[in-house]
C-alpha positions in Angstrom: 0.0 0.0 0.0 1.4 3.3 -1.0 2.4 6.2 1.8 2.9 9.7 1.9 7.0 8.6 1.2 6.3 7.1 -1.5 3.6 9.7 -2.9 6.2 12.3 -2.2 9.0 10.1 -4.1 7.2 9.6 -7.2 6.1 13.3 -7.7 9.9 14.0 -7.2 10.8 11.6 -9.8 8.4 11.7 -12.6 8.4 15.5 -13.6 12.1 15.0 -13.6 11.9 12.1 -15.6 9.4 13.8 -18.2 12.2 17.0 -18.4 15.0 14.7 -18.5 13.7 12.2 -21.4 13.0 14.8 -23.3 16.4 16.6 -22.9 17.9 13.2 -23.9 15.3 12.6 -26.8 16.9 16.3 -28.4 19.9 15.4 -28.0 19.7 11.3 -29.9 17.8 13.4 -32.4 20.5 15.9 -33.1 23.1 13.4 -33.1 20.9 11.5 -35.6 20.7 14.3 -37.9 24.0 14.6 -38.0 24.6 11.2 -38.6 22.2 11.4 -41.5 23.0 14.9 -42.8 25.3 14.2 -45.6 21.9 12.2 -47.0 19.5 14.7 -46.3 21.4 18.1 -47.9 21.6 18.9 -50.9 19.1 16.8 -52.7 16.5 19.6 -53.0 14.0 17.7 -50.3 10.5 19.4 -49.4 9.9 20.7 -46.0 7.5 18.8 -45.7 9.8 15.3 -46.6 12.4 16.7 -44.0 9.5 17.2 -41.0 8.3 13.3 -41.9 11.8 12.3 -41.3 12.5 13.9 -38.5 9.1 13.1 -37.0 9.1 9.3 -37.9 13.1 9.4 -36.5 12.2 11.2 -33.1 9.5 8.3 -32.8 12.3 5.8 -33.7 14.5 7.2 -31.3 11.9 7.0 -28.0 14.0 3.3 -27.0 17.5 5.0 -26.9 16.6 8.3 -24.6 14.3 6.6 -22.2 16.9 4.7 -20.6 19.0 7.7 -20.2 16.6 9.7 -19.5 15.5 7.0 -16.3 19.5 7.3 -15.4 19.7 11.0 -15.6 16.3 11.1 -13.9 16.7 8.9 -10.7 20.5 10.5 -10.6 18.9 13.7 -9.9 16.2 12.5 -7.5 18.5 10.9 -5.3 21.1 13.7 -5.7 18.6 16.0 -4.7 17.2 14.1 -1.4 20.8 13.1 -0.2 21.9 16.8 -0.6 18.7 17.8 1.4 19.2 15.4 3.9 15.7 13.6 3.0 17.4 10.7 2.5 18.9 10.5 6.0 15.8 11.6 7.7 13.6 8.4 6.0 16.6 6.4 7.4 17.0 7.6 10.9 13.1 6.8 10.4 13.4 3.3 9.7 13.0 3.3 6.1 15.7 1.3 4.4 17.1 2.5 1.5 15.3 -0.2 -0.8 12.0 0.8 0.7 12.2 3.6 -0.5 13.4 2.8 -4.3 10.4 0.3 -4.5 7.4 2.4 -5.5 10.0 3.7 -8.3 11.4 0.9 -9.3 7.4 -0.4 -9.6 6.8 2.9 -11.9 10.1 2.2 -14.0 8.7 -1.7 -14.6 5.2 0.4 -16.0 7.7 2.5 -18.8 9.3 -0.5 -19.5 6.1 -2.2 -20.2 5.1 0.8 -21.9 8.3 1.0 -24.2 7.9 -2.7 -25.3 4.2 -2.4 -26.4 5.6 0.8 -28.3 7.7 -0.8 -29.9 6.0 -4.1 -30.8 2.8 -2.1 -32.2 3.4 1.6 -33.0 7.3 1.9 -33.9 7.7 -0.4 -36.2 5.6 1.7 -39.0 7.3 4.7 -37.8 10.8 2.9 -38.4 9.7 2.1 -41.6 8.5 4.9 -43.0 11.6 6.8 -41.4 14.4 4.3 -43.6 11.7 4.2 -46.3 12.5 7.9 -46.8 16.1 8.2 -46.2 16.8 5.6 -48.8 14.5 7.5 -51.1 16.2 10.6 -50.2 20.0 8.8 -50.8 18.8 7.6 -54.2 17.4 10.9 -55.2 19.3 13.2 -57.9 21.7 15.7 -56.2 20.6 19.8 -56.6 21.9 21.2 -59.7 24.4 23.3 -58.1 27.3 23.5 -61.4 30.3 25.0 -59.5 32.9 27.1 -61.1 36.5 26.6 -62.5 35.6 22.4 -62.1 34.1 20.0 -63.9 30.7 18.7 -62.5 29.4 15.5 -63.1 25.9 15.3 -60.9 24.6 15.2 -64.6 24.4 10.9 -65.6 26.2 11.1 -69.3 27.6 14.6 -69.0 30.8 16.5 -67.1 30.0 20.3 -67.3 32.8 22.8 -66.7 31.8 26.8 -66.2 34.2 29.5 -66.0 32.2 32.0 -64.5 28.6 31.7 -63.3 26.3 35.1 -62.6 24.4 34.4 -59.3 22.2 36.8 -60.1 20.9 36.1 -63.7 22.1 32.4 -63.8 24.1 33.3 -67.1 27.3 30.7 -66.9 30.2 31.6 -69.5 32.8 30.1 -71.2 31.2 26.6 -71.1 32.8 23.4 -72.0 30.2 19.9 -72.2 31.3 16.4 -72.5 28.7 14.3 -73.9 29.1 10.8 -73.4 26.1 9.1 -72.8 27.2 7.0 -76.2 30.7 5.9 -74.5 33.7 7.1 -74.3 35.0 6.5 -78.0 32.1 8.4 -79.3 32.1 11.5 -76.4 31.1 14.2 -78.0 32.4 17.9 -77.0 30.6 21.2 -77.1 32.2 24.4 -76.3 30.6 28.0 -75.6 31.0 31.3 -74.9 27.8 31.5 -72.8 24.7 29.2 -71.8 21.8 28.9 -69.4 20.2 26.3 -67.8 16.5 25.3 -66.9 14.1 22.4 -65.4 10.9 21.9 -67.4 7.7 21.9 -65.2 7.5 18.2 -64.6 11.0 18.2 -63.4 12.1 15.4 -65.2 14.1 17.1 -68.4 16.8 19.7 -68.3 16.9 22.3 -70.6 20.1 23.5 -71.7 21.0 26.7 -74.3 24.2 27.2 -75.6 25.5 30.0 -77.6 28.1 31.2 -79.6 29.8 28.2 -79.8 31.1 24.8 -81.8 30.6 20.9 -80.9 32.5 18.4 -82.0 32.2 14.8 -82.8 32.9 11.2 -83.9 30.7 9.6 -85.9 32.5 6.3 -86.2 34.2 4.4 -83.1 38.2 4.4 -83.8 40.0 1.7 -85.3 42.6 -0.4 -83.5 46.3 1.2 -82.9 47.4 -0.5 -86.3 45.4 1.3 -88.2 46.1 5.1 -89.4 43.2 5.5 -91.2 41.7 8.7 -91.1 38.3 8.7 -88.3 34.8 10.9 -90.0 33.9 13.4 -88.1 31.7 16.0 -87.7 32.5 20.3 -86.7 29.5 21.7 -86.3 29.0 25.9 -85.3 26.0 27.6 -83.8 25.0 30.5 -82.9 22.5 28.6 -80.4 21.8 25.2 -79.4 19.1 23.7 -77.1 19.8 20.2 -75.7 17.2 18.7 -73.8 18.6 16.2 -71.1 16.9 13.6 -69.4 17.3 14.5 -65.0 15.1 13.7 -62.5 14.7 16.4 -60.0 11.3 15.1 -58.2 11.8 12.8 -55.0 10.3 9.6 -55.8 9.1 7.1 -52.7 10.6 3.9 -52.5 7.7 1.0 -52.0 7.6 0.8 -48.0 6.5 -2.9 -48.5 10.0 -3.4 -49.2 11.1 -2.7 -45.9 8.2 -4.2 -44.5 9.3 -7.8 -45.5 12.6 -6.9 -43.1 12.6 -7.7 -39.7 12.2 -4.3 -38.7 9.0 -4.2 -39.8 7.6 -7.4 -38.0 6.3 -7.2 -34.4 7.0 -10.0 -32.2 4.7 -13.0 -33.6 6.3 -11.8 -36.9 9.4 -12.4 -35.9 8.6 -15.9 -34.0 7.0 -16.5 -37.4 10.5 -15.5 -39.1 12.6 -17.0 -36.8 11.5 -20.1 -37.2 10.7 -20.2 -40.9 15.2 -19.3 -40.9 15.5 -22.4 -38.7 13.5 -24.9 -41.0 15.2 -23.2 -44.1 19.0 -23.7 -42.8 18.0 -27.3 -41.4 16.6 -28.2 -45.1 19.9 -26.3 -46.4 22.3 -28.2 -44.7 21.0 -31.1 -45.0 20.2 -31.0 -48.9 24.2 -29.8 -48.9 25.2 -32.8 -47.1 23.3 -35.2 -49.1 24.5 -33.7 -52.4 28.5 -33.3 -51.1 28.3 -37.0 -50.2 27.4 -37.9 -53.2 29.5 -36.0 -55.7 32.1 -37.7 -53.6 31.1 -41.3 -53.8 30.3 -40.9 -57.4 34.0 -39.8 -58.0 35.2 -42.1 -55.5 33.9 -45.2 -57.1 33.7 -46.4 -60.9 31.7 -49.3 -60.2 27.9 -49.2 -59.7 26.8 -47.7 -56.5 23.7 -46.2 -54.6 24.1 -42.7 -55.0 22.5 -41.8 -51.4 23.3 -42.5 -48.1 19.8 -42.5 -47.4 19.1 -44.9 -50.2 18.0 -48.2 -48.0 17.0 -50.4 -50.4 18.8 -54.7 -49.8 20.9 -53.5 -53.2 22.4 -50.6 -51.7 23.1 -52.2 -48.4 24.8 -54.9 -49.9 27.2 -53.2 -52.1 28.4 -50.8 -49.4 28.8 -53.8 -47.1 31.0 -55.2 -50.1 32.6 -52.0 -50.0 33.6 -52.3 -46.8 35.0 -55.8 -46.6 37.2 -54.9 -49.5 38.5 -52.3 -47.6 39.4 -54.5 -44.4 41.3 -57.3 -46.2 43.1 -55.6 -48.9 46.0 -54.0 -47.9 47.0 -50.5 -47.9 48.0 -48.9 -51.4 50.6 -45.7 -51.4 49.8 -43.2 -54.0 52.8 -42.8 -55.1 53.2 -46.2 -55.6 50.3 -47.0 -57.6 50.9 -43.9 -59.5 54.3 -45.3 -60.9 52.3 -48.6 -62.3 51.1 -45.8 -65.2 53.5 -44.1 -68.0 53.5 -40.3 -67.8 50.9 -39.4 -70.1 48.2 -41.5 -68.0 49.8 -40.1 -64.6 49.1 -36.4 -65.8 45.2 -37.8 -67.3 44.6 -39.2 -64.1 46.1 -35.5 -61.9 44.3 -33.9 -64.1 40.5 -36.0 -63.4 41.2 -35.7 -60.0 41.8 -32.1 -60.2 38.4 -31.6 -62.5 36.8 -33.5 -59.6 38.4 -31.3 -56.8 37.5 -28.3 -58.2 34.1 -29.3 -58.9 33.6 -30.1 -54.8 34.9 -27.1 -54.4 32.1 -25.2 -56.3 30.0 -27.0 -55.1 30.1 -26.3 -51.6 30.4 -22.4 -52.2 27.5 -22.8 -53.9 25.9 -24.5 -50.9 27.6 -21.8 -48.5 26.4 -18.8 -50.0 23.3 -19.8 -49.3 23.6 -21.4 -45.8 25.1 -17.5 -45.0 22.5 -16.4 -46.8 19.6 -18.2 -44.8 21.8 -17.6 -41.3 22.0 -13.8 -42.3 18.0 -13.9 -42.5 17.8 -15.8 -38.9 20.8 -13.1 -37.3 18.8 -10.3 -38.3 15.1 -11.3 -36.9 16.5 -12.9 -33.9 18.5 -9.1 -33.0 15.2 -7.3 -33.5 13.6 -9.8 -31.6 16.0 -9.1 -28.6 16.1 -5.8 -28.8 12.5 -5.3 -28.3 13.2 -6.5 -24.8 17.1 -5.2 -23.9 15.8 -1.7 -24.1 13.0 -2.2 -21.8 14.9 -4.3 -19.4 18.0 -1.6 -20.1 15.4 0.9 -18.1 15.4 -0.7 -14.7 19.3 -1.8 -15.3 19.9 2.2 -15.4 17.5 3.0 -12.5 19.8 0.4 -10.2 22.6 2.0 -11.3 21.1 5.9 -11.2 18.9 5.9 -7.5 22.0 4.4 -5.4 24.8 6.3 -7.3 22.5 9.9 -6.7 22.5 8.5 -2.7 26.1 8.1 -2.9 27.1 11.5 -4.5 24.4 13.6 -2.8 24.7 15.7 -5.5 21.4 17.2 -7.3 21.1 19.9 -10.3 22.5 19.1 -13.6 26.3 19.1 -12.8 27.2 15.6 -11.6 24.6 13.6 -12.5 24.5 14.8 -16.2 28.4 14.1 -15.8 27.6 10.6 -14.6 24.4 9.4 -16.7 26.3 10.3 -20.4 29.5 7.9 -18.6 27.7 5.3 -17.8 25.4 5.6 -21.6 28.7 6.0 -23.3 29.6 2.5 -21.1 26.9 1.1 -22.3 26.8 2.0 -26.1 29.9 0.6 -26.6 29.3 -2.5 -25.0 26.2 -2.9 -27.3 27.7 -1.5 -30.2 30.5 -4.3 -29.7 27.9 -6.7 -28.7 26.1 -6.3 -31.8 28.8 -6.4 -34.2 30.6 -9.5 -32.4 26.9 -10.9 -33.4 27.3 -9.6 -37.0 31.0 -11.6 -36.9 29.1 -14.9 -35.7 32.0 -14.6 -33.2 28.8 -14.5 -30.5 25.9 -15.8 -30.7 22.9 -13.8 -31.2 21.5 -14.1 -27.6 24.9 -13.4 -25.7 25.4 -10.5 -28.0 22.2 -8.4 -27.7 22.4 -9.0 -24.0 26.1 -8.3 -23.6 25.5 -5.0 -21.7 23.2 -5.6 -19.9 25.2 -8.3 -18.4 27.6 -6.1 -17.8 26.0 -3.2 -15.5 23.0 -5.4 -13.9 25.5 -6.6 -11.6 27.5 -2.5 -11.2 23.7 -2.0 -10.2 22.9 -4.6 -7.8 26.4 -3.7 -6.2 25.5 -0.2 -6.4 22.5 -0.9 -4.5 23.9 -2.8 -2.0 26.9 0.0 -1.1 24.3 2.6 -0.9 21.9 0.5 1.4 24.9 -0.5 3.9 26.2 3.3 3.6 29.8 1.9 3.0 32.5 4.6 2.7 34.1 1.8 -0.4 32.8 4.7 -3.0 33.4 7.8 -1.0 35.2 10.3 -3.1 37.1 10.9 0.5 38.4 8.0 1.0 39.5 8.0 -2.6 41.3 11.1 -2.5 43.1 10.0 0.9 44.0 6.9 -0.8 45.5 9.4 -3.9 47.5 11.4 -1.2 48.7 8.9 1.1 50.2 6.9 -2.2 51.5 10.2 -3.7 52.8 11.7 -0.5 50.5 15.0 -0.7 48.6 13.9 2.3 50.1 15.9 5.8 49.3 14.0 9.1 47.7 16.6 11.3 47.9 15.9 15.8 45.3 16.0 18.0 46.8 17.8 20.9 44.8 17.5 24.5 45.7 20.2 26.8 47.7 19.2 29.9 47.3 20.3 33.4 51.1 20.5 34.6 52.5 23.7 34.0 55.3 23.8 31.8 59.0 24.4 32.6 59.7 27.3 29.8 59.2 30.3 29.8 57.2 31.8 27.2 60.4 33.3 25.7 61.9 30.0 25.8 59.5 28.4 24.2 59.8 31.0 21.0 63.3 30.0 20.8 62.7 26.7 20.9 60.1 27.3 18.0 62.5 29.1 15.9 65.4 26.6 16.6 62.9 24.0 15.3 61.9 26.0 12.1 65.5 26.6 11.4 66.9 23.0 11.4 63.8 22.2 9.3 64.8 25.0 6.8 68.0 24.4 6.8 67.1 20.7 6.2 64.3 21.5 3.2 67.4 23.2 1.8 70.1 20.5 2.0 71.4 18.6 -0.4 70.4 15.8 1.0 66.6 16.7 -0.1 67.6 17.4 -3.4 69.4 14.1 -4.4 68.3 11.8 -7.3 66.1 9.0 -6.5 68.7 6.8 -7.0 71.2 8.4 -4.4 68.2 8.2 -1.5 68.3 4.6 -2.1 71.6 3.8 -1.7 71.6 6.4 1.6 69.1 5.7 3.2 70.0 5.6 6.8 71.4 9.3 6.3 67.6 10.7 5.7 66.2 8.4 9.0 69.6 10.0 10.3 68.5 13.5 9.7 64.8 13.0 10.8 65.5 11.8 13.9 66.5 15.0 16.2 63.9 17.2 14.6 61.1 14.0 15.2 63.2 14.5 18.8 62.8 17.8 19.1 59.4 18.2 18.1 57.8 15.6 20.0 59.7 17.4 23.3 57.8 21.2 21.9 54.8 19.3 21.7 54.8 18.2 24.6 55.6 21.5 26.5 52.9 23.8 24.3 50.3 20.9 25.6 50.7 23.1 28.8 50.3 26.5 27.8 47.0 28.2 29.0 46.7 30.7 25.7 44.2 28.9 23.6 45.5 30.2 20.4 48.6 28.3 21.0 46.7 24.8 22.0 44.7 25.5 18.4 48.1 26.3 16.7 49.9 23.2 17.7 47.1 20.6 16.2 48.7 22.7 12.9 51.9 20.6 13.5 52.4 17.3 11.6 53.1 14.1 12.6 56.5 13.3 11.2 57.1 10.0 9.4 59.4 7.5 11.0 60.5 6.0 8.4 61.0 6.9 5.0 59.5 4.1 3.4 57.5 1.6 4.4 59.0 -0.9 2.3 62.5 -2.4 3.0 65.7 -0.8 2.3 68.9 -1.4 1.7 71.1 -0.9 4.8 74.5 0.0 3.0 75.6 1.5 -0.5 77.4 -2.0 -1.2 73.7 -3.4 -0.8 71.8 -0.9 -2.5 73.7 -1.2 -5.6 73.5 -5.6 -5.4 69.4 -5.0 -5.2 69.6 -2.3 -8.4 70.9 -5.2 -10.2 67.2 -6.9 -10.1 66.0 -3.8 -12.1 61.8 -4.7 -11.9 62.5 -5.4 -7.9 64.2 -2.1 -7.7 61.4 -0.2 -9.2 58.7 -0.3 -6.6 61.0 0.7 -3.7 62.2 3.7 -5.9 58.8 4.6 -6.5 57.9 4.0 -3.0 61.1 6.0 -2.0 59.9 9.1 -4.2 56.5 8.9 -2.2 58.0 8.9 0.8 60.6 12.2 0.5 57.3 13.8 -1.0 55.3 13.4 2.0 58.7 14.4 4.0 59.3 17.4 2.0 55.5 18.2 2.4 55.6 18.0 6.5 58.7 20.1 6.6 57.0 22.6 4.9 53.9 22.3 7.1 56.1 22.1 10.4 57.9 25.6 9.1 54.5 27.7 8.1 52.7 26.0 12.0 56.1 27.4 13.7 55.6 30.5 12.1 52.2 31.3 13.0 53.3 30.1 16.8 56.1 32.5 16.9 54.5 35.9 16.9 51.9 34.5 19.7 54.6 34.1 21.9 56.1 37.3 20.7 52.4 39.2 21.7 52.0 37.2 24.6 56.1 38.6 25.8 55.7 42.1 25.1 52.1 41.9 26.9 53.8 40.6 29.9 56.9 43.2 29.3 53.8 46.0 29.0 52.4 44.8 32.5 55.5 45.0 34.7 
């Protein structure tokens, strides 16, 4: 029974889900027109063609932007509610995180429903009407557009070159035609000083004046290169010339039966229909190419009289292959090449050449037989994708909303920044893993079922385990603990005390304890500035004890400041010294050589050398980095002290 939670959660989710489907359903659109562009311009299409196809495209496109739309959409909800802290007021309710996915994981089931019965029933005329027309529109004659100072050939028989071209009055000078629609031996070649063109009303002629101008021509094809006879020809000038050329300018439709017949016309009893019409048809293919294989190759095989089936039963048949086979058991074993040299030459080569005659023949045969096995296979691949994909997008819906609810409770981030960042990763994921999928399938390197289905067996189980992180509230996909993982195994991260104040007084002075403050920042100066900080790699591995060497007295020294600041009654100076890191004691936590002599024996086993000096450069960065901390938390301690002396000094 629904609640107010759950009321509340669905009238979160579903405006969003509206707004962000739609967003998506631009953008699949855009890039589809883009795909398609090269197609669509320049063919002199209607606007009312060009609104059909992008109508009957935005309906074909419905399957790819609901599932990122659900993504995006759930992303957002759950971003929203963990950043508002809704989420972890309905747990410190008693509402478990599944509880209170259910009532949209129940609404995202309905769209999936809903996208399946859309496209079993209503997309599949609006995806064929949509290729109907682009394959119309790729066929269709280009727009005359004749360029200038280049031949054009959109003209079928002709190649047009224009010199200059008036934009305004269409006048195109110093034409040259080639004209050859009768070959190439008889082209014939017209040249003007000025011409125009024009369509006739049907669109199906173009009319085209020349004038001023000459044409010459062939009128029988050229002999062979032997012969220098002289070729009759024909010079003819004008002062104008019309040519009417046959060009089709109108956009004819393709038959959308045609594509009806494909699969991505059928619905799903269609396609069982198909499906197993393919089966039947290969079955009956291979086994017709069996029968006829076997017996080509018994009829070559054997000169004698012999059944010319395997499946032939009759008590003749049987008994000569039983024959057949007791001949081969007691006769012995024959080499080729010895029964070849029984023969003279001439009858060896006869004999080669039969068998060859017979080889090839097999051969043909079975390409026959193969092209149209792949032929029959081709028709089965193609209904059985459409028949899966009619259910991997629905099922790809609640895969995304698994992935999208727990991810938005893990990022607690709402608005369109990180979940937009998020959703289009995750689609990208997944459209390459179909896209692969699908053309493994096309490769018969998968089969059809483990192809479609490839990403989705992918992320389900990056969903459930989404799920399942979110619902324990595991810190595994905190960007935190990520980014202290980054700095601890970079050595950017700086160790930070937690001082408690103690109640002994301490032994210092307050002017003691500046000097013992700037002593400190000096030796770790004076350290940061060494040498010995600004070796190579390679000389910090084989001196290592020097560097725990020079830690030790200031690790000394600090932990002996520490310790008397604990004491100090001024607060600013208790809040000052949590500022102070915690210096490492070692420099690596991997072992190290204890000796030069040693360190160069281990650099000998290069790849077991590698991983200390990369664990070495880690650890003199996070050195390097608390030296620098330890001078800058000094420095803001020292002019306390200083204040806090001259206060005093003031008093007395």
């Amino acid at each position: 029974m629904f609640k107010k939670i759950d009321l509340y959660t669905l009238k979160t989710f579903l405006p969003l889900l509206v707004m962000t489907s739609l967003i998506c359903w631009f953008i699949v659109l855009m890039q589809f027109l883009w795909r398609y562009m090269d197609e669509l311009v320049g063919k002199g299409l209607s606007l009312t063609v060009v609104a059909e196809i992008v109508f009957y495209a935005s309906m074909y496109l419905v399957r790819q932007a609901l599932p990122l739309g659900i993504l995006l959409a759930s992303l957002i909800t759950f971003g929203n509610m963990g950043e508002r802290l809704e989420l972890l007021s309905m747990k410190a309710s008693g509402v478990s995180l599944y509880r209170i996915m259910s009532p949209l994981l129940i609404a995202v089931f309905g769209v999936g429903l809903w996208l399946y019965h859309f496209q079993n029933n209503f997309m599949i005329t609006s995806e064929v009407r949509m290729w109907t027309l682009l394959y119309s529109a790729r066929y269709s004659a280009p727009e005359l557009e004749v360029p200038e100072g280049s031949f054009y050939n959109g003209i079928t028989g002709y190649s047009m070159f224009v010199k200059h071209r008036d934009r305004e009055t269409g006048r195109l000078e110093d034409v040259m035609l080639y004209d050859y629609k009768s070959g190439v031996d008889r082209t014939r070649i017209i040249r003007a000083d000025s011409a125009r063109m024009a369509m006739d009303d049907s669109k199906l002629y173009l009319s085209l004046k020349l004038y001023q101008g000459q044409s010459f021509e062939n009128l029988e094809d050229p002999p062979g290169t032997q012969d220098n006879a002289p070729i009759p020809h024909a010079i003819e000038r004008f002062d104008l010339k019309e040519i009417l050329i046959p060009f089709n300018a109108n956009f004819n439709r393709q038959d959308e039966n045609e594509f009806r017949n494909l699969s991505v016309g059928k619905n799903m009893q269609q396609l069982n229909r198909a499906i197993d019409t393919a089966q039947r048809r290969i079955d009956s293919l291979r086994l017709t190419a069996s029968v006829s294989l076997s017996d080509i190759s018994i009829a070559q095989r054997y000169s004698n009289p012999y059944p010319q089936s395997l499946l032939d039963t009759t008590q003749w048949a049987q008994h000569a292959r039983k024959s057949i086979q007791s001949l081969r058991s007691t006769r012995p074993a024959i080499g080729l090449d010895s029964l070849m040299r029984r023969y003279r030459l001439q009858d060896s080569i006869s004999i080669y050449a039969r068998a060859s005659s017979a080889m090839m023949a097999m051969k043909y045969e079975a390409e026959s037989r193969l092209y149209g096995d792949n032929e029959a296979f081709r028709d089965y691949r193609t209904n059985s994708q459409d028949w899966h994909r009619k259910f991997t997008y629905p099922v790809a819906c609640v895969v995304f909303f698994l992935i999208g609810a727990p991810l938005g409770a893990i990022i607690r981030r709402g608005g369109l920044g990180v979940p937009v960042v998020a959703s289009f990763l995750f689609f990208i994921i997944y459209y390459i893993i179909d896209t692969l999928g699908q053309n493994l399938v096309r490769s018969e390197s998968l089969s059809v079922q483990l192809g479609m289905w490839l990403s989705t067996y992918v992320l389900a189980p990056i969903g459930l385990f989404l799920c399942y992180m979110a619902a324990k509230e595991s810190a595994g996909l905190s960007a935190d603990a990520y980014l202290n993982l980054w700095q601890r195994l970079t050595g950017t991260r700086v160790e930070l005390r937690q001082v408690e104040p103690r109640c002994q007084e301490t032994s210092l002075t307050a002017q003691e304890l500046r000097d013992e403050c700037l002593a400190l920042r000096t030796e770790a100066e004076d350290l940061l500035a060494s040498k010995l900080m600004n070796r190579s790699l390679l000389h910090i591995f084989l001196h290592a004890s020097e560097y725990v060497r020079a830690m030790k007295p200031i690790d000394e020294r600090l932990e002996s400041l520490v310790d008397e600041l604990r004491a100090s009654r001024h607060p600013l100076v208790l809040a000052k010294t949590n500022d102070l890191p915690l210096m490492p004691k070692k420099i690596s936590a991997l072992p190290l050589p204890s000796s030069p002599a040693q360190g160069k024996l281990w650099l000998l086993a290069l790849p077991l050398a590698l991983p200390l000096l990369l664990a070495l450069r880690v650890g003199r960065v996070r050195i390097d980095r608390n030296l620098r901390a330890l001078s800058a938390a000094l420095s803001e301690i020292v002019p306390i002290f200083d204040s806090n002396i001259q206060m005093n000094q003031t008093l007395q």
